[in-house]
C-alpha positions as CSV (number, residue, x, y, z in Angstrom):
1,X,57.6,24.9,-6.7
2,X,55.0,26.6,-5.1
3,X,55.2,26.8,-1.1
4,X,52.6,24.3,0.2
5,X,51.0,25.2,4.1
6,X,52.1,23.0,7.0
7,X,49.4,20.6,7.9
8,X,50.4,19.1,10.9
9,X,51.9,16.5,9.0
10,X,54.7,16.2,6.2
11,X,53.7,13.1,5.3
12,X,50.1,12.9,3.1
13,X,46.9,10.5,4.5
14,X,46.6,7.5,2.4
15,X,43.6,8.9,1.0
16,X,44.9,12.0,0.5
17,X,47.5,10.0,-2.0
18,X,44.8,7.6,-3.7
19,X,43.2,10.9,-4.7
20,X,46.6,12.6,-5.9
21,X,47.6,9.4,-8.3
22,X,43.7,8.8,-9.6
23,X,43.8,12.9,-10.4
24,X,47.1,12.3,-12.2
25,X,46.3,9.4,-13.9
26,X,43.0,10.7,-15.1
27,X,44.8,13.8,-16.7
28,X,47.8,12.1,-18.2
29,X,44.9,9.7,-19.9
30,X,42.8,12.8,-20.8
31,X,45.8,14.2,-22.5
32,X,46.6,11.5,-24.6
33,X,42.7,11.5,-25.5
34,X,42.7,15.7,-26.3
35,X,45.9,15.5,-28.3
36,X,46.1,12.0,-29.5
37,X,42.7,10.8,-30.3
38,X,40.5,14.0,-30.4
39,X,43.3,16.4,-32.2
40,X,42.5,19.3,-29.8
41,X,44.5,21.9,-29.8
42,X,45.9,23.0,-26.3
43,X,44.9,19.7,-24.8
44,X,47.4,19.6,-22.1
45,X,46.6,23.1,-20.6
46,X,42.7,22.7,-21.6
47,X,42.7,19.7,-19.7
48,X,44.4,20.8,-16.5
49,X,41.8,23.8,-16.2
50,X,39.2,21.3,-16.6
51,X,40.8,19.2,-14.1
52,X,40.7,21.5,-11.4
53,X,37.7,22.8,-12.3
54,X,36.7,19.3,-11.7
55,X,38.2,18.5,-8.4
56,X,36.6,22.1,-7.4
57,X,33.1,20.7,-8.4
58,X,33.8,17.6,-6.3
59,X,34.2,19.2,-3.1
60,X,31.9,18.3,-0.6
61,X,29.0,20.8,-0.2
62,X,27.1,21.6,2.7
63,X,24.4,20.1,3.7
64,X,20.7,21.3,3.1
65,X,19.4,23.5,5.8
66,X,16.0,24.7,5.2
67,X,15.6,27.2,7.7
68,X,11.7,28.1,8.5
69,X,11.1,31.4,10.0
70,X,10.6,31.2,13.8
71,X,9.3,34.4,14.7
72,X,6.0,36.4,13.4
73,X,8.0,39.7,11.8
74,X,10.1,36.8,10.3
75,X,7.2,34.9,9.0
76,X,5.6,38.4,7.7
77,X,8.8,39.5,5.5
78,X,8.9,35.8,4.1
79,X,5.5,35.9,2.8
80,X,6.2,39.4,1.7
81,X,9.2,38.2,-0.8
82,X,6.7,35.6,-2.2
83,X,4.4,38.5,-3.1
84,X,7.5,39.7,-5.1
85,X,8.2,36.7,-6.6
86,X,4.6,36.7,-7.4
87,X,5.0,40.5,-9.2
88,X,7.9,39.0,-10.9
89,X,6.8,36.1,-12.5
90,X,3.3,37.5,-13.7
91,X,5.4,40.2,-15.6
92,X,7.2,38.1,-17.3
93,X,4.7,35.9,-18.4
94,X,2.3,38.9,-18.7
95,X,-0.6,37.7,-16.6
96,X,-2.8,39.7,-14.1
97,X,-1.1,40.4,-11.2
98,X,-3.2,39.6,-8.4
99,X,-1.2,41.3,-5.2
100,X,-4.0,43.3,-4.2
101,X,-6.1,39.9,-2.9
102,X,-3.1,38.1,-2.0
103,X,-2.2,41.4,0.2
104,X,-6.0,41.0,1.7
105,X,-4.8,37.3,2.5
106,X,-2.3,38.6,4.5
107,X,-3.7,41.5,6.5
108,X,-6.5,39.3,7.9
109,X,-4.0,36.5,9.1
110,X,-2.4,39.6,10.8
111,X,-5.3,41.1,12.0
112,X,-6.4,37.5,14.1
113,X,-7.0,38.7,17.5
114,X,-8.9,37.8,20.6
115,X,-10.4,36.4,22.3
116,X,-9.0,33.2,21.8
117,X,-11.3,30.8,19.8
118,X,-12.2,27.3,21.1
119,X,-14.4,24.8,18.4
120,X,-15.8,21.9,20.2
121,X,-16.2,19.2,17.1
122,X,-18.0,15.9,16.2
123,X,-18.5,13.4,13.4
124,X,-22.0,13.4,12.3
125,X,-23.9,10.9,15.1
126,X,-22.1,11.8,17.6
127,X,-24.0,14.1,19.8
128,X,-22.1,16.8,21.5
129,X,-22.8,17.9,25.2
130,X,-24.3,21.5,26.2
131,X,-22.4,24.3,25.4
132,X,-22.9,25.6,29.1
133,X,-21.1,22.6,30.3
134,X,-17.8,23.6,29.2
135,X,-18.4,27.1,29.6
136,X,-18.5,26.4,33.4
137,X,-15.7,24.4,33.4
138,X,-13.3,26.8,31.8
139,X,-14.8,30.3,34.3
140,X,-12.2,31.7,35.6
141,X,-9.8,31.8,32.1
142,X,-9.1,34.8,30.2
143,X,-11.6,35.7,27.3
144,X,-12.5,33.4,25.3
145,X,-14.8,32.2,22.4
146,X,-16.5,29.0,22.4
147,X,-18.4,27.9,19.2
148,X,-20.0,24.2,18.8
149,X,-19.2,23.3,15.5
150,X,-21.7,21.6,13.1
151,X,-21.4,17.7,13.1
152,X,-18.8,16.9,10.9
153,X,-20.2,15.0,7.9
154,X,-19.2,11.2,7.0
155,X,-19.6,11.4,3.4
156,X,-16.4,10.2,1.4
157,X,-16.4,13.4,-0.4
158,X,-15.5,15.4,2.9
159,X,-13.8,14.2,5.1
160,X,-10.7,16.8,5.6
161,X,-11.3,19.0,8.0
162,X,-13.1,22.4,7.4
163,X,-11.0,25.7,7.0
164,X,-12.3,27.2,9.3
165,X,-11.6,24.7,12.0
166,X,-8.2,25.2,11.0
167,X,-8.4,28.8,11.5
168,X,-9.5,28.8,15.7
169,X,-6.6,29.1,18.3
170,X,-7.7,25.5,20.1
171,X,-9.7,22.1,19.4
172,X,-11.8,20.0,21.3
173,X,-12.6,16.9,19.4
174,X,-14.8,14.6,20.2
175,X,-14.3,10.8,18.9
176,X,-16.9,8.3,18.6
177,X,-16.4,5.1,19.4
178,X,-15.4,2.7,17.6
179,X,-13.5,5.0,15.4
180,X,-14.2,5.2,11.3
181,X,-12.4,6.1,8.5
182,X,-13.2,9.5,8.2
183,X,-12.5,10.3,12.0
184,X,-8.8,8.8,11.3
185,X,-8.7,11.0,8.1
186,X,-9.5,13.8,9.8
187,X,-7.2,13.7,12.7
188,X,-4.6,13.2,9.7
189,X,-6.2,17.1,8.7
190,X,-5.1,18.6,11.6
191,X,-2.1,20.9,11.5
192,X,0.0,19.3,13.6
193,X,0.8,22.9,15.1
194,X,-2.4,23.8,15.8
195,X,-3.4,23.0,19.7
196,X,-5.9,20.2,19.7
197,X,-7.0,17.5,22.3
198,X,-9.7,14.4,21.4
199,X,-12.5,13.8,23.9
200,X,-13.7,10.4,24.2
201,X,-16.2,9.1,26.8
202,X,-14.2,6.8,29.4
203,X,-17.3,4.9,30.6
204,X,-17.3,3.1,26.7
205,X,-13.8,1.8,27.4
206,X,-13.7,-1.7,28.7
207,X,-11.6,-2.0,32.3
208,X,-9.9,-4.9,33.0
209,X,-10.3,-6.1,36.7
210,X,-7.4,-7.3,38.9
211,X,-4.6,-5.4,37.6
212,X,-6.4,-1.7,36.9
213,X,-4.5,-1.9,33.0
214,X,-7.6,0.3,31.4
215,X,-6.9,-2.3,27.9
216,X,-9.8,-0.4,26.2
217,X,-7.5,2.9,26.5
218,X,-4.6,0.7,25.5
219,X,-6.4,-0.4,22.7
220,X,-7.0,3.0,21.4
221,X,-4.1,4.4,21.9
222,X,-2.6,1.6,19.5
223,X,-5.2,3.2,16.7
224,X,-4.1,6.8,17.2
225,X,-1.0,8.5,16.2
226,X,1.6,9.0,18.6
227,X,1.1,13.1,18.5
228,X,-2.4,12.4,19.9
229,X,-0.8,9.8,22.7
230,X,-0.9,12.7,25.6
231,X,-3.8,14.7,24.5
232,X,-6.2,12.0,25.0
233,X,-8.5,12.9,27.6
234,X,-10.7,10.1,29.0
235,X,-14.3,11.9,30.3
236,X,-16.9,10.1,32.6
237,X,-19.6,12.1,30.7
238,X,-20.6,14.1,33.4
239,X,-20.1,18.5,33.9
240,X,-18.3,17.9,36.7
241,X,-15.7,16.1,35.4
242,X,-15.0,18.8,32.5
243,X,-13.3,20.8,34.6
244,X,-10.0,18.7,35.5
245,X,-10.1,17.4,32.0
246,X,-9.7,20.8,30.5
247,X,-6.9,22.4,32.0
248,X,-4.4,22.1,29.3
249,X,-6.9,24.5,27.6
250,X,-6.6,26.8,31.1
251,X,-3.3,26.5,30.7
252,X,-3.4,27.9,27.2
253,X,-5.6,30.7,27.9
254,X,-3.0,31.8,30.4
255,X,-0.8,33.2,28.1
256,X,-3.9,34.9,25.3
257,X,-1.0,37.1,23.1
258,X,1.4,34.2,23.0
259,X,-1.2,31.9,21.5
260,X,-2.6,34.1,19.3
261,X,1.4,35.1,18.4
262,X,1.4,31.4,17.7
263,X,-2.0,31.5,15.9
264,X,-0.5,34.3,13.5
265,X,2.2,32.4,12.8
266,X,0.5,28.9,12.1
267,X,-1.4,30.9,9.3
268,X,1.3,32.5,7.7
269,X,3.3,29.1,7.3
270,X,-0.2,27.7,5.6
271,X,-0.8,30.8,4.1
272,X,2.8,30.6,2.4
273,X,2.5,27.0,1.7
274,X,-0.5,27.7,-0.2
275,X,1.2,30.5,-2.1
276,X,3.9,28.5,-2.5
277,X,1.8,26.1,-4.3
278,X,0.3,28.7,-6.7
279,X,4.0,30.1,-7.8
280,X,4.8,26.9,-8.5
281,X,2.8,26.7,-11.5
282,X,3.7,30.1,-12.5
283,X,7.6,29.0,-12.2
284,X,6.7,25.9,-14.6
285,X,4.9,28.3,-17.2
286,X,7.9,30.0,-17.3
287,X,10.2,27.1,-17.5
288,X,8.5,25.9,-20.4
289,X,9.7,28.4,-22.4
290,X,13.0,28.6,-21.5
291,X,13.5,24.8,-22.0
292,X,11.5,25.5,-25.7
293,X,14.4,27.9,-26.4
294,X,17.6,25.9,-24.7
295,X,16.6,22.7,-26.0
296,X,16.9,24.0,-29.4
297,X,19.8,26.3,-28.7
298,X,22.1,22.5,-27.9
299,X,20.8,21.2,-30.3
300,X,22.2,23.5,-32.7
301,X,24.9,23.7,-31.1
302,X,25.6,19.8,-31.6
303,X,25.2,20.2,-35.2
304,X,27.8,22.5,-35.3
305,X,30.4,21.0,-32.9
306,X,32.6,18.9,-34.7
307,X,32.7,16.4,-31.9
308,X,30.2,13.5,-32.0
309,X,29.7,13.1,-27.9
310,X,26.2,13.8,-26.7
311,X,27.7,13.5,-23.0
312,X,29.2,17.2,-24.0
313,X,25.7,18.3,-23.9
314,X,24.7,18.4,-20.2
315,X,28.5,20.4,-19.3
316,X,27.0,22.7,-21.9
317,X,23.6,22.8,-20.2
318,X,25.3,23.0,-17.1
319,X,27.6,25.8,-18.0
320,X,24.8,27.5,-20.2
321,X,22.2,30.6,-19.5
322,X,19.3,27.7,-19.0
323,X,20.9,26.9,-15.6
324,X,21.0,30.5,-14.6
325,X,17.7,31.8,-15.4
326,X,16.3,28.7,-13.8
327,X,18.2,29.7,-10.5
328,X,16.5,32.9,-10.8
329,X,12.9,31.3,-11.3
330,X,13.2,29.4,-8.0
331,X,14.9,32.2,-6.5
332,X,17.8,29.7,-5.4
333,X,20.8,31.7,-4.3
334,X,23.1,29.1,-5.0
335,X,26.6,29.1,-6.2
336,X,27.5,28.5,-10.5
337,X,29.5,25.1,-9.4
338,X,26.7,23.9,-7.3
339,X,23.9,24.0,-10.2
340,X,26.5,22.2,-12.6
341,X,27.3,19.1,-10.3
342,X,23.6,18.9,-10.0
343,X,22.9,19.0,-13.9
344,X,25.8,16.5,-14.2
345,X,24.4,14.1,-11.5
346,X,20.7,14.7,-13.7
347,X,22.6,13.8,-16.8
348,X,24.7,11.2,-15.8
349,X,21.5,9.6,-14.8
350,X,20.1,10.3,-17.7
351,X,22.3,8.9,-19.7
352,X,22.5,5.5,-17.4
353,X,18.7,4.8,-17.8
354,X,18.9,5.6,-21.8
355,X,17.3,8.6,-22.5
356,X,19.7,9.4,-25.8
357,X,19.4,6.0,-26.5
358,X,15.4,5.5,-26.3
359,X,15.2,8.9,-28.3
360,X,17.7,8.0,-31.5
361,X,15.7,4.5,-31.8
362,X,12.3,6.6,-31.8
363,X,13.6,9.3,-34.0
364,X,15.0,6.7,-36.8
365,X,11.7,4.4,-36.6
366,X,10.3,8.1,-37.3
367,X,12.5,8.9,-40.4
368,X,11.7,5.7,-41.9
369,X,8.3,6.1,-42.3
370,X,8.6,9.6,-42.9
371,X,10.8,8.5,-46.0
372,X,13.6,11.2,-44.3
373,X,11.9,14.3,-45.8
374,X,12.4,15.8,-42.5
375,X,15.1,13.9,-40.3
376,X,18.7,14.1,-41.9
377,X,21.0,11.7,-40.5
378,X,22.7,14.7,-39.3
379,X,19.6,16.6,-36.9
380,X,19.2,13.1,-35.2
381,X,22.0,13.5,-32.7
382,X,21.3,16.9,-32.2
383,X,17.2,16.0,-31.9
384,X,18.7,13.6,-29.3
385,X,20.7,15.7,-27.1
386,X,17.6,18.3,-27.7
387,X,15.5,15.6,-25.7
388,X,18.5,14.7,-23.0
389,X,18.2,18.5,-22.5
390,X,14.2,18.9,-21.7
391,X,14.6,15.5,-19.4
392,X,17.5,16.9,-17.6
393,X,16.1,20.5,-17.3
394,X,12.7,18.8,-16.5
395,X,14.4,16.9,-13.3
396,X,16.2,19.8,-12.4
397,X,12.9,21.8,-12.0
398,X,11.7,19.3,-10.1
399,X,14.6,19.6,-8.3
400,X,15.1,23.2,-7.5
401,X,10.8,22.8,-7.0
402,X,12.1,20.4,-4.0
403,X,14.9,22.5,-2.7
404,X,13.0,26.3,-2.7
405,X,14.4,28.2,0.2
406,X,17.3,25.8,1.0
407,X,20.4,28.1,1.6
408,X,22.6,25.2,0.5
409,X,21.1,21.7,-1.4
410,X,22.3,18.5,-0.5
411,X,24.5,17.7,-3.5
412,X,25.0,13.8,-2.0
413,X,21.6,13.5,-1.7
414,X,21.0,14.4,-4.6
415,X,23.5,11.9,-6.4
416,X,20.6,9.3,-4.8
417,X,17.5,10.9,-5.9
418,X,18.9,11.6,-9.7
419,X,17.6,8.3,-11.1
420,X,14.0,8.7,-9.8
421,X,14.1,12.4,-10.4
422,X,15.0,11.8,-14.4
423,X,12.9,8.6,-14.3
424,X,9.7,10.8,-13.5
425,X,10.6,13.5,-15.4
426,X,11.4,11.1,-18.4
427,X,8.2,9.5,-18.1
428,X,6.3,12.9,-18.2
429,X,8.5,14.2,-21.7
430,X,7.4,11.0,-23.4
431,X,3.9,11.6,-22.9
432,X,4.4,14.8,-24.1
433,X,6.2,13.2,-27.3
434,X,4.5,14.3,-30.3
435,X,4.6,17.8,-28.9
436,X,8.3,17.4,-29.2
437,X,8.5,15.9,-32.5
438,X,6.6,19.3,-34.3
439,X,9.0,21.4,-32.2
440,X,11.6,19.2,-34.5
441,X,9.2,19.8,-37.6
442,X,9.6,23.2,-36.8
443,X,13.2,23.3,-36.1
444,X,14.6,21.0,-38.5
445,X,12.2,22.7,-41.7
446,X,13.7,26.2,-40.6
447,X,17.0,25.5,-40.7
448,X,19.1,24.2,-37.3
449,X,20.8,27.2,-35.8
450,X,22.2,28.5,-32.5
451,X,19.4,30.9,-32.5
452,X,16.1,30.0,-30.2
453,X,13.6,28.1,-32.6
């Protein structure tokens, strides 16, 4: 008997013995099943590696930890691995690479300097007061440059906020009141990250006499989002009383490098969101071809696997190159064991909501109007476990899509999302179904094989 570590304790946790005798009783069962019932050879040892491969799988992971960069040289050599992935992708799929522009992108987010830029804004009516008024009520700050924006238009069509709004170091809105629907949608549109305050006229508000509660300010408050809660700033409409309204903006022009630091920053995190965006769809181009090819690759390897269980086919997916060179797509870093307790989470929820079974029922009402030229009884389990595959691989791009730049996923959180993840991605495959069934034209009429069709 092998020497087993002192714990603390010599006597087990309950738990710890629930665990021991479900293990136990699950292998002596799967045993009898191997030799008994399937015929395998080797089923006692077979099954004990598979067993602790299994209780390995079933650890507990760690939790996700998406860890945004926090400083500028940080944010810089972040965005500078997307241009990678970017060279990487647009190889493989042999498009133009477009580095050059997306390197242009970069240098003038790095090359924001001062002074620091201030836009005073309005919606269209509202009618902003004289530049020179809050000119004099910021003298004596460090450099800065004012612009009065154009009124903001209240046409449906825009109403998010301009990009280059987005782009100063500070905001000065100014809301009408009563507030509409684009001012709201707006306010939405600001990155929450970027320093912005909302001027309203205080004379509009109503005040309630006797106890000095100001229930038109209360009133408004209830409308806005909390973020905007303390940088509301209530103005009597006169230039003099600019002055002590605005120093949180004297405050920020303080400190000019730190908010420009901060500027840079803000940029690069909406510049690499945007990127982020774009290699998505290159990642999907190049998923779709590796899901043409694995699809077909378990599917012939169901026709020639003497055993008739399609639940074998998501271990194989999970234990197969598809897993892999999706891993390497997303760029996720992640360990073999963790990408197959998330395909078999995907496929077990598969599986529960039908997918094998919605996809035999379609293939046979297929083969009998198609008189079975093409669909032997044979190819229709492996067209099924073909189609488990593309709904499983389908969720776990949307998946891995999800979890880019998490060190380590959420496995548990996972387990909860599977069902809506495969119920999306199973809704999408089926629209796509009679691009599926000529992939089986094509398979079936060349001959089912474990080489890519």
């Amino acid at each position: 008997m092998l020497p087993v570590p002192f714990l603390g304790s010599l006597s087990p946790s309950p738990a710890l013995t629930g665990r021991l005798l479900m293990a136990g009783g699950t292998l002596l069962l799967g045993q009898w099943v191997c030799a008994d019932v399937l015929h395998l050879p080797g089923g006692g040892l077979g099954l004990l590696a598979a067993g602790a491969g299994v209780w390995w799988l079933s650890r507990p992971a760690a939790q996700a930890s998406f860890k945004a960069p926090t400083t500028l040289p940080a944010w810089v050599s972040q965005c500078r691995q997307v241009l990678d992935q970017f060279d990487q992708l647009e190889t493989q799929l042999g498009v133009e690479a477009l580095r050059a522009p997306r390197e242009q992108q970069l240098e003038a987010v790095l090359n924001h300097s001062g002074p620091l830029a201030l836009a005073v804004v309005a919606s269209e009516g509202v009618e902003l007061p004289p530049s020179a008024w809050f000119e004099t009520a910021l003298t004596g700050a460090s450099s800065l440059s004012l612009s009065m924006a154009k009124p903001l238009s209240t046409a449906a069509e825009s109403w998010g906020l301009p990009e280059v709004l987005k782009q100063q170091d500070a905001l000065l809105f100014l809301l009408p009141l009563p507030l509409r629907a684009s001012d709201f949608l707006r306010l939405d549109d600001i990155p929450v990250d970027q320093p912005a305050w909302l001027l309203v006229q205080g004379g509009i508000l109503d005040q309630q006499p006797g106890d000095g509660v100001d229930v038109g300010r209360r009133a408004l408050m209830a409308q806005l989002p909390e973020r905007w809660h303390d940088r509301l700033l209530l103005w009597d409409g006169s230039s003099q009383g600019l002055r002590p309204l605005l120093q949180p903006i004297h405050r920020l022009l303080r400190q000019p490098q730190r908010s420009l630091d901060n500027t840079r920053q803000r940029l690069l995190a909406s510049l690499h969101r945007s990127w982020q965006g774009e290699l998505e769809q290159l990642r999907r181009e190049r998923f779709r071809a590796l899901l043409h090819r694995s699809q077909w690759l378990v599917a012939g390897a169901v026709v020639a696997s003497p055993l008739p269980s399609t639940d074998l086919v998501v271990v194989a997916v999970g234990n197969g190159l598809m897993l892999r060179e999706m891993a390497q797509i997303w760029n996720c870093p992640w360990r073999a064991e963790v990408l197959q307790v998330a395909a078999r989470h995907l496929g077990g929820a598969a599986l529960a909501q039908g997918v094998v079974e919605w996809s035999g029922q379609a293939l046979l009402g297929l083969a009998k109007l198609d008189g079975g030229s093409w669909l032997a009884a044979g190819a229709l389990q492996a067209l099924s476990a073909a189609y488990l595959t593309r709904v499983v691989g389908a969720s776990m791009a949307d998946w891995m899509a999800m979890n880019a730049g998490v060190a380590e996923p959420d496995l548990e959180r996972l387990k909860q999302q599977a069902p809506l993840l495969v119920a999306k991605a199973a809704e999408r495959e089926r629209l796509d179904w009679s691009g599926f069934l000529q992939q089986a034209r094509d398979w079936a009429q060349s001959g089912p094989s474990l080489r890519p069709g």
